[in-house]
N, C-alpha and C positions, 0 to 999 in steps of 0.2 A: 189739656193733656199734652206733655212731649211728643212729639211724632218726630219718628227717626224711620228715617229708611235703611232699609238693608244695604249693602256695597253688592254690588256685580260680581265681585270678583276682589282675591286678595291683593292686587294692587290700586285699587279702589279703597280698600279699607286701611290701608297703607295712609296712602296721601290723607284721610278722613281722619288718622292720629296725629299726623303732622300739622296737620289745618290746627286741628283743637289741644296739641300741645303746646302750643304758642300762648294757650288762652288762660293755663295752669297758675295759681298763684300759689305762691311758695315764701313769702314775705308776711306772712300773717299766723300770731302765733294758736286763734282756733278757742276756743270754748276753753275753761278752766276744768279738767282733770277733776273728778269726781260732784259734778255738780250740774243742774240742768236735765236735759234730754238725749241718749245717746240707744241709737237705732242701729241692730243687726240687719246685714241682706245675707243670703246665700241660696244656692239654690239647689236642684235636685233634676236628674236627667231618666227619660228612658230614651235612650235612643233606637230599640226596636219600631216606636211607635212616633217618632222625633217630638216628642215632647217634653218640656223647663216649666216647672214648678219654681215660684221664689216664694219667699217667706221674709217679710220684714215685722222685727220683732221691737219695739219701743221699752226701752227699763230707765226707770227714774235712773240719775246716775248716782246716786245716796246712796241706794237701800238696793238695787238692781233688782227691786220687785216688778214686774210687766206692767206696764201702762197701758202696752194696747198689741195687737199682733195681726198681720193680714196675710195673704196670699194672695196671687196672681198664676197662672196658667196661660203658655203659650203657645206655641211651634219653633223649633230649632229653626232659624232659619237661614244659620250660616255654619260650614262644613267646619270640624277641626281642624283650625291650625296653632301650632304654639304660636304666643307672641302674639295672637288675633283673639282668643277668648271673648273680649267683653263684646264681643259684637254679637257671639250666641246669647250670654247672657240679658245685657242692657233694657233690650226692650221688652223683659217681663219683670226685670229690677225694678222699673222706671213705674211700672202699672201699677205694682206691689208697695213701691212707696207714696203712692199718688193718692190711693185709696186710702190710706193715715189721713184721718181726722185729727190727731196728736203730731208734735214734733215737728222731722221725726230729730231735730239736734243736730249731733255732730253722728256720721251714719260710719260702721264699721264694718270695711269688706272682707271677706274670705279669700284674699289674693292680695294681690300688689297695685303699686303705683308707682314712682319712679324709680322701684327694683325692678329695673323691665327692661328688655333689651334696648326697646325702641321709648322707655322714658316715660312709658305711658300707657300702664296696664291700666283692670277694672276702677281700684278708686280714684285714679286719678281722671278718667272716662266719666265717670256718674259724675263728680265733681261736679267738673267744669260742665255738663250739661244741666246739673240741677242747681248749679250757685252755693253746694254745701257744703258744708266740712265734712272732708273725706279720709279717712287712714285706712291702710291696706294692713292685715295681720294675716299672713300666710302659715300655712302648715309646716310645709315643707321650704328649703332652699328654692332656689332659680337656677341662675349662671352668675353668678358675681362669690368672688372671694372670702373668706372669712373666718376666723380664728374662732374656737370654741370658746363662749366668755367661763367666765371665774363660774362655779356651783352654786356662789351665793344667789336667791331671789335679786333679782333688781339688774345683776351684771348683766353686759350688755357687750359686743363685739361691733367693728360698722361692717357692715355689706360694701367692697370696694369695687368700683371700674375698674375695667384695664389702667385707665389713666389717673386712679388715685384718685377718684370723687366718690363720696361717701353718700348712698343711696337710699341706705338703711342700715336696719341694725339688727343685729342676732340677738334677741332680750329674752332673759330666763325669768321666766315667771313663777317657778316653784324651782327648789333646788336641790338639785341634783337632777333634774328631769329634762328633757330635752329643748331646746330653746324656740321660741318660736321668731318670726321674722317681719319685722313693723318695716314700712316706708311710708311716705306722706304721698296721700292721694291730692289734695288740695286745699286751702287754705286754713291748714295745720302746718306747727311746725315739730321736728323730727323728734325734739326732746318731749313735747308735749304729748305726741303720738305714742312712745314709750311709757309716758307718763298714764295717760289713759287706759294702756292695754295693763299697766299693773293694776289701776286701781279698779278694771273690768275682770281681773279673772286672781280673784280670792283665793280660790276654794281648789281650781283643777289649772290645768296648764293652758287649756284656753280660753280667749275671754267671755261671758256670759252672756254675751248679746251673741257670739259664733255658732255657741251651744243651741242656744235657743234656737234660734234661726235656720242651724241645721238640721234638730230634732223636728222643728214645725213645717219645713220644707219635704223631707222625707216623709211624712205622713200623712202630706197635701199629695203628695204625688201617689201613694199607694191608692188614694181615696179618690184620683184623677184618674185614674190607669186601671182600676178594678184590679 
């Protein structure tokens, strides 16, 4: 099993992204787009009681029918800060996908990866610690710039830097519905990342592994927390 330690402190967990952004590949274009093994994580909080629920969810990538599904239960063990997330998350991501007898593939997080201020959110974090292929599909925006794409299914906008590098992308998955926001967590590449989040979310505007993953997570945690 991974053993990661917690950071002291948010300039500890600083230098700990810098260390392991270095490690990030981004030169490999990642599992073909509708085919294989593709794993949801997400997770669920109470923070009255400081406890993270994750849920990793395995769907054939064909048929997006379950393969297999787990949970994990931890302790928060690092305070809110924007920009530092995966450091509450990670180490019950990590337990959560460990326990997968299946897979778990190419794994699809509920956040970012190099849409990050610091280059180097949640998928791109799991990544490079578990050697997998990693794509970030966010809900919502970050900080990075971007132009509302076209209504059609498929159109796409980039997520820009200050400095005009292209991060991510604004991709509409149903149209006329709100866009959701892909970046490459690790060794996928951006097109292919978009390519996966259409051929994962059919039916609704997010992708099917996110679904899953957050309905099974929300219900681990009720069933954790009384």
């Amino acid at each position: 099993m991974t053993t990661i330690r917690t950071p002291a402190d948010e300039a500890e967990a600083r230098a700990v992204q810098d260390e392991l952004r270095a490690r990030v590949l981004l030169d490999e274009p990642g599992p073909p787009p509708g085919s294989g093994l593709v794993t949801g994580v997400d997770v669920a909080y109470d923070d009255e009681r400081d406890v993270v629920v994750a849920a990793a969810v395995v769907l054939d990538a064909r048929t997006l029918t379950v393969v297999e599904e787990t949970t994990a239960t931890g302790k928060v063990a690092f305070p809110y800060v924007p920009g530092l997330l995966a450091f509450r998350e990670i180490p019950t991501v990590l337990a959560a996908l460990e326990s997968l007898t299946a897979g778990p593939g190419l794994v699809v997080c509920d956040g970012y990866g190099r849409a990050h201020p610091r280059r180097f959110g949640l998928a791109s974090h799991l990544g490079v610690l578990t050697g997998l292929p990693v794509i970030g599909v966010a809900k919502n925006p970050f900080t990075f710039a971007y132009e509302e794409p076209a209504a059609a299914r498929g159109s796409f906008s980039p997520l820009l830097a200050d400095d005009g590098e292209e991060l991510g992308r604004a991709l509409r998955t149903r149209e006329g519905v709100k866009p959701v926001y892909v970046s490459v967590g690790h060794r996928v590449s951006l097109g292919n990342a978009c390519a996966h989040t259409l051929a994962l979310a059919r039916d609704f505007r997010l992708p099917e592994t996110t679904r899953r993953a957050d309905a099974l997570c929300r219900r681990a945690l009720r069933e954790a927390t009384g």
